[in-house]
C-alpha positions as CSV (number, residue, x, y, z in Angstrom):
1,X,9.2,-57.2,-45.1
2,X,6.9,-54.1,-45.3
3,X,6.4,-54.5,-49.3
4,X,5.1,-58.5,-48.5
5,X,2.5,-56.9,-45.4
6,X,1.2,-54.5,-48.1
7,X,0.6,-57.0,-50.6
8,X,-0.9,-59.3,-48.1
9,X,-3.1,-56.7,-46.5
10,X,-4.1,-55.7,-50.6
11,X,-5.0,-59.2,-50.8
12,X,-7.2,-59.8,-48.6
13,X,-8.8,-55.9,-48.8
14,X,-10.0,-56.9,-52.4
15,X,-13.0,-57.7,-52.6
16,X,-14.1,-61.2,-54.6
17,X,-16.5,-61.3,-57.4
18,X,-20.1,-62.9,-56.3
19,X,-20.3,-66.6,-57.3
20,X,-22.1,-66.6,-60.6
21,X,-22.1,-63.2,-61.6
22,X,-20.2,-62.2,-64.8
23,X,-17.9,-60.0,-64.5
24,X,-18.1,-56.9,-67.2
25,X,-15.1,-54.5,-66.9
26,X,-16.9,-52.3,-69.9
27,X,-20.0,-51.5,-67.6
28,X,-20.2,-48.1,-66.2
29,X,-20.8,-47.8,-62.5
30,X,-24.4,-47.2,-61.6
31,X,-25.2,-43.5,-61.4
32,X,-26.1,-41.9,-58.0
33,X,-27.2,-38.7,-59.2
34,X,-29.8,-38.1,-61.9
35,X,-32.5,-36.4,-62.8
36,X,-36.0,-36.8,-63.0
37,X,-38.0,-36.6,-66.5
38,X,-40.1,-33.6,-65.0
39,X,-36.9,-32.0,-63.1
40,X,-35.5,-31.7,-66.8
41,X,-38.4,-29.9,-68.3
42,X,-38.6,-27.5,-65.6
43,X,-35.0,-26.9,-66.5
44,X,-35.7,-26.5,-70.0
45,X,-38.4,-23.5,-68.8
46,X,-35.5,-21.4,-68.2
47,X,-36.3,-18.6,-70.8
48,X,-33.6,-16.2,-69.7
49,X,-30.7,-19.1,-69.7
50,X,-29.4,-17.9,-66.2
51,X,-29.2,-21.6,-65.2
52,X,-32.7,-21.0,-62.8
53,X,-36.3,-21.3,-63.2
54,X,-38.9,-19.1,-61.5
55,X,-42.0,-20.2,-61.1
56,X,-42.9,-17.3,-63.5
57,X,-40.6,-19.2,-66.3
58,X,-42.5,-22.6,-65.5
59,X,-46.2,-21.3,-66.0
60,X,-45.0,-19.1,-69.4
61,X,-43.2,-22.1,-70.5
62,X,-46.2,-24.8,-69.7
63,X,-48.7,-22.4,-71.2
64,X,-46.8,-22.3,-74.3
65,X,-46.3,-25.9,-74.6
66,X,-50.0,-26.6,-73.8
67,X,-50.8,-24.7,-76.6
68,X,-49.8,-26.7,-79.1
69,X,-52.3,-29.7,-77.9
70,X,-55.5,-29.1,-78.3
71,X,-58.2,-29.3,-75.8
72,X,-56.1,-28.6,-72.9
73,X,-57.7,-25.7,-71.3
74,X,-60.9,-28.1,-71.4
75,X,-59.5,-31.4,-70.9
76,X,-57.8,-34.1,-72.5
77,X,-58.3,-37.6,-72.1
78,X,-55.5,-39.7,-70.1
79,X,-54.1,-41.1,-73.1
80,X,-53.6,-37.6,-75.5
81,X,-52.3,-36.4,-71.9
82,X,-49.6,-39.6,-72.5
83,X,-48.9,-38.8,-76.0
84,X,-47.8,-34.9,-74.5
85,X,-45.4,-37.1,-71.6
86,X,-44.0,-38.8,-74.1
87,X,-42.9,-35.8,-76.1
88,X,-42.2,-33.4,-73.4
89,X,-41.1,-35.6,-70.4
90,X,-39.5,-38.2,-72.2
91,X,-42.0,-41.5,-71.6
92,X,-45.7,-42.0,-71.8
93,X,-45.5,-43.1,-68.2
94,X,-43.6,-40.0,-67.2
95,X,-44.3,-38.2,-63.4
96,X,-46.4,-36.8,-63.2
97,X,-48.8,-39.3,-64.9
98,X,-52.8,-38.6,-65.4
99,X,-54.3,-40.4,-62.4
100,X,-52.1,-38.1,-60.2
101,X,-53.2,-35.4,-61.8
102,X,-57.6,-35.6,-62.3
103,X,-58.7,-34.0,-59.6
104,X,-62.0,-34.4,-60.2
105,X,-62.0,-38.0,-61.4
106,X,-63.6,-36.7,-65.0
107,X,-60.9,-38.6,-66.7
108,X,-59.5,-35.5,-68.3
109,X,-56.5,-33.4,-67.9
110,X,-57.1,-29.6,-68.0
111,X,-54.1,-26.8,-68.2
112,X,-55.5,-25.8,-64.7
113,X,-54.6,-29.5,-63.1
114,X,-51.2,-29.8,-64.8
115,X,-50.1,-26.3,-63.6
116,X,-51.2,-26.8,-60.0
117,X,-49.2,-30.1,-60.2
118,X,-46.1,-28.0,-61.9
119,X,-46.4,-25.8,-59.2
120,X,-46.1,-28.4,-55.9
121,X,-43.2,-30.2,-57.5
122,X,-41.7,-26.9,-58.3
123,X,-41.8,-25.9,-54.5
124,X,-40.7,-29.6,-53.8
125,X,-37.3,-28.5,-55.8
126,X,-36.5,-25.1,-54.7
127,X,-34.9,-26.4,-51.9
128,X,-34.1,-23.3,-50.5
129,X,-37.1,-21.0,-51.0
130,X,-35.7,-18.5,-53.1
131,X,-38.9,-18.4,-56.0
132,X,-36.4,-20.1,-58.4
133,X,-34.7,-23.6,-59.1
134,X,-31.4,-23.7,-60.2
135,X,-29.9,-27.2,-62.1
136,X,-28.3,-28.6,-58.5
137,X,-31.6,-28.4,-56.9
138,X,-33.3,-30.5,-59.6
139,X,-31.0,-33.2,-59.3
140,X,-31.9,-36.2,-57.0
141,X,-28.8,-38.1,-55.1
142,X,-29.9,-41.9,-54.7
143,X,-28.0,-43.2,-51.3
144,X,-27.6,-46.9,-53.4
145,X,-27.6,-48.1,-56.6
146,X,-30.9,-48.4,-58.3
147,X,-29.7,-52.3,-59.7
148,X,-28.8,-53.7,-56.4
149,X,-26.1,-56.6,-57.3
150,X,-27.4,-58.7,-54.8
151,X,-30.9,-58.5,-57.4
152,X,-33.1,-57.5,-54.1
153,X,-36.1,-55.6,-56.3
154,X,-37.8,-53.7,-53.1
155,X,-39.2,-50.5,-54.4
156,X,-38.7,-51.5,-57.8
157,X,-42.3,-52.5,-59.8
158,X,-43.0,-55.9,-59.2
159,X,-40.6,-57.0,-56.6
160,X,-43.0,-57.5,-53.8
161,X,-41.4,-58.4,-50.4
162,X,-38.8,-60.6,-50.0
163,X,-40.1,-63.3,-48.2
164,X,-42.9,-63.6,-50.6
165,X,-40.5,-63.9,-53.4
């Protein structure tokens, strides 16, 4: 009797699969921790390998790979400051992206603007105020999925609001 109440209450605990949705058994659940394209590069600033980065490491390291494009101390226009995202963060469109950081609206990027930038989101990540982020306080935990299954887009480019969809 108590094997046929388990098996009922399994039953009705499972949930269904939404009406018109394939099933795929192969996909991977969506990931609720990851890291941001600039959270990795301030990782890779480590210089000493102790598994943190002080904001010492993170000026050295973006000084050295400034270096290597010219014009930087100067300025560079928005779209040589893409072609460095692309390489260093991982995408052209990479945070932080131009337009967040001109300053002075000369359309150019200068080594000065990029390390003041570095340095906020550095202080946004050491979560405890130590001088130094270490690879737990660089990831981000997202509270849902970012692919909602029930395909609501809010916050997601495009989307707009849902009434106006």
């Amino acid at each position: 009797m108590i094997a046929v109440l388990l098996m009922l209450t399994a039953a009705q605990a499972a949930v269904p699969p939404q009406a018109g949705v394939p099933v795929d058994p192969y996909r991977p659940a969506p990931a609720t921790i990851v890291a941001e394209p600039v959270a990795l590069f301030i990782a890779g600033m480590d210089h000493d390998r102790d598994g943190r980065t002080t904001a010492a490491e993170l000026r050295e390291g973006l000084t050295e790979v400034t270096r290597g494009t010219p014009g930087f101390a100067t300025g560079i226009g928005y779209i040589a400051y893409s072609d460095w995202a692309e390489r260093y963060l991982g995408d052209r469109n990479a945070v932080p992206t131009p337009f967040d950081l001109d300053r002075n609206g000369d359309q150019k990027v200068t080594f000065d603007e990029l390390a003041d930038r570095f340095d906020t989101l550095f202080a946004r990540f050491d979560a405890n105020k130590d001088g130094a982020v270490s690879r737990a306080e660089l990831l981000t935990v997202r509270t849902t999925p970012y692919n909602r299954p029930d395909g609501d887009r809010r916050g997601r480019r495009g989307g707009g609001r849902p009434q106006e969809r």
